[in-house]
Structure formats: structure tokens, C-alpha cells
N, C-alpha and C positions, 0 to 999 in steps of 0.2 A: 566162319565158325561152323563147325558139323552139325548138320539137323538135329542130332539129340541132346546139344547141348542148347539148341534155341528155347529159351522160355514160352511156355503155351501162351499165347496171346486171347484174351475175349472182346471180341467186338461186338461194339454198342450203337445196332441201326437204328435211328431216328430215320419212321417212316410217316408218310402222308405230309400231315402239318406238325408233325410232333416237333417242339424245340429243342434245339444240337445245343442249346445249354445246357435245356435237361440230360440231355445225352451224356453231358460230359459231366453232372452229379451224378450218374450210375457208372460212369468208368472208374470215377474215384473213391466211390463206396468199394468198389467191386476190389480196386488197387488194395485199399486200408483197411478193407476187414476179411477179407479171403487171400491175401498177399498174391494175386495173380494181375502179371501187367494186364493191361485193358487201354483199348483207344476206341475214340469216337470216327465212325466211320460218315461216307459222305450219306444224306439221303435219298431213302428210296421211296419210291410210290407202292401204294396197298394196292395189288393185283385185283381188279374190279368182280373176280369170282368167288371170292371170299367175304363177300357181303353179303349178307340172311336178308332179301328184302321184307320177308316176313316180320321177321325179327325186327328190323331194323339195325340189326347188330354185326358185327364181323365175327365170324367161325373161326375161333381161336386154332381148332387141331386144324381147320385149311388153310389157315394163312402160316400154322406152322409149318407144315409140307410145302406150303409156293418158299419159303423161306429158305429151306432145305436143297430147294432145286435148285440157287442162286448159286452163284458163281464165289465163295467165302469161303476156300477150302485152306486157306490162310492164316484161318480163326478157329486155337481150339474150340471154344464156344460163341453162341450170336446171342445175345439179350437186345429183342427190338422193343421198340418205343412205339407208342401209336396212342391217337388222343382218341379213338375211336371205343365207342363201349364192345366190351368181347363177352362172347358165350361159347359155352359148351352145350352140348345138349342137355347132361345132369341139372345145369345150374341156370338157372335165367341171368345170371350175367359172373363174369370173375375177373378181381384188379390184376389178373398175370394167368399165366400156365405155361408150363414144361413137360415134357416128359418125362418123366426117370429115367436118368443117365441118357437124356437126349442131345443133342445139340444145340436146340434151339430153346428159347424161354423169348415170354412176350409180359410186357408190362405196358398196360392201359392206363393212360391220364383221365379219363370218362370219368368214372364216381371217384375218386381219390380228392379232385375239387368241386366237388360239389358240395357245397352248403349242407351244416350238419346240424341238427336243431335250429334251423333257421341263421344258424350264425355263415357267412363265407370264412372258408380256413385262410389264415395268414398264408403266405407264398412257402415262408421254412415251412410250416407244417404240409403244406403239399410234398414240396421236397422231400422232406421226410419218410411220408408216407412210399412215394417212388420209390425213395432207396432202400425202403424195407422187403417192399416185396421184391426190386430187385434181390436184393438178396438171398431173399425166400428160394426164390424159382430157380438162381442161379444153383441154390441148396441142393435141388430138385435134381439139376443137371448132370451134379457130383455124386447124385445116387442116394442124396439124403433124403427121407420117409420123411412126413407129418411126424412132430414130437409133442406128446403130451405135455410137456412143461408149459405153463402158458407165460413164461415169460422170458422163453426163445423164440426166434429170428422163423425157427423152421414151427412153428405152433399155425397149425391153421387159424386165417383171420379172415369171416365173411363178413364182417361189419367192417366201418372206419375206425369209429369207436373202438376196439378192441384194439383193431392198428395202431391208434394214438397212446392206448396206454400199454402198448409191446415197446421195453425197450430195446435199444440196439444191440443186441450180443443171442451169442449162441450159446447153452447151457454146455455144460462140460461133453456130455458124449456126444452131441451134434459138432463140439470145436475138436474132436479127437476125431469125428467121423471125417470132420472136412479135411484135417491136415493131414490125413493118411491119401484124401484123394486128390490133394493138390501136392503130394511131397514126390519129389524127382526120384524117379521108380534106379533100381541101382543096375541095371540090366543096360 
């Protein structure tokens, strides 16, 4: 089959101790609500310089660059997995980051399960929570902005709580933004 008819692939690195279950709940969100194939790739370990010992935290945009330099030229896009909490500098911590119309997006297990009003979240609701902001970031990837609607996919969420009452869908101009960036270009 000729390269431009290969479908763009996204691969879903589960790094550190992150689980290739979870991995494969974000390759099949990624399949059913963006319609682009996705597979779960084998895992990789979190590069030991992308740890903030300050922090305590892993530097989202350096682990996004070690990610970058990997050998995944394979994979239209990389959504890695990591149980590890992430920050940016802006922000003392964030469940994902991407770049706009990057390559790479990072989704953290860290705060997504942790206990919310003292309650522990059920596993779906973990899950859930994953696969949204996968989606988010993967948004991100496609070149979609933060959307004021607060009840899209692409609405920034720095709480859980807000995450839990986002539901799953993209409002009309963020689902017209994605399918113009995932539609097979005619050239």
C-alpha cells in the first residue's frame, strides 16, 4: 500500500509504571471519538532528567522533548501515559499537556485518582477521567484551542470535579475543527 494511503497511526506510550490497560482505554477512546487508528505501544521508562527534585514532580515540556527524540517516527501522534504528577512552570501541577499541533501529549494518572472530598473515585470514574483528557490534549495536537463551552472535551478543566461533570463530546465547532484535521487531505 503506498504511504499516502496509510492511515495516520497514534501511539499510546505507557511509561514508568503506568498500566498498558490504561494504555489501551486511551487507544480506544482515541479510535471512537477522533476515528484515528491508535495502538498501544510496548513500555518505556521516564528519562531520570525530567524529574523536578524540587518539585517532586516530572517537567511535562522535558519529558515532552525526551519523548520527541525517541525513535516513534512511525506514529502520527505519541499520547504517553505516566502515573507520575506533572507540572509546567505556570501551573503547580497539570492531568496532560501537548503542544499545539505538537506531536507529543502526556496524560498523568497522579491526581485523576486521588480521592475527592474524601470519597476514593470508582476505577470507571478514573478511567473516564483518563480518557477525557486524553482527548483533550490529543485536541491540542490537532491544533484545537481551549473552548469556551464548558461542556466540551476541549473546555479547560483544572479541577477533577469539573472533569466529572464534562461530558464526553466535542461541541459542534471543536467536532468540525477535529474532522477537517483528521480528514485525508486530497493532494
Amino acid at each position: 500500500m503506498p504511504s499516502h494511503l496509510v492511515p495516520p497511526i497514534v501511539g499510546v506510550l505507557p511509561m514508568g509504571n503506568a498500566p498498558q490497560t490504561t494504555a489501551k482505554v486511551i487507544a480506544a477512546h482515541v479510535s471512537g471519538y477522533l476515528n484515528l487508528a491508535a495502538e498501544t505501544l510496548p513500555c518505556a521508562a521516564i528519562p531520570q532528567h525530567t524529574f523536578d527534585m524540587g518539585r517532586l514532580q516530572v517537567n511535562a515540556g522535558t519529558l515532552i522533548q525526551s519523548i520527541e527524540a525517541m525513535d516513534l517516527a512511525d506514529y502520527f501522534k505519541i499520547i504517553a501515559l505516566v502515573e507520575e504528577d506533572l507540572f509546567i512552570p505556570l501551573f503547580t501541577h497539570v492531568f496532560g499537556e501537548a503542544r499545539q499541533n505538537g506531536r507529543v501529549a502526556l496524560v498523568s494518572l497522579y491526581r485523576l485518582q486521588l480521592p475527592v472530598d474524601g470519597e476514593t473515585p470508582l476505577k470507571q470514574q478514573v478511567l473516564e477521567r483518563i480518557a477525557k483528557i486524553a482527548l483533550h490534549e490529543t485536541g491540542h495536537l490537532l491544533n484545537l484551542l481551549h473552548c469556551d463551552d464548558n461542556r466540551c472535551l476541549m473546555h479547560f478543566s483544572g479541577q477533577v470535579e469539573h472533569l466529572d461533570s464534562t461530558p464526553f463530546n466535542f461541541c459542534r465547532y471543536c467536532r468540525r475543527a477535529l474532522h477537517r484535521a483528521v480528514a485525508p487531505s486530497s493532494s
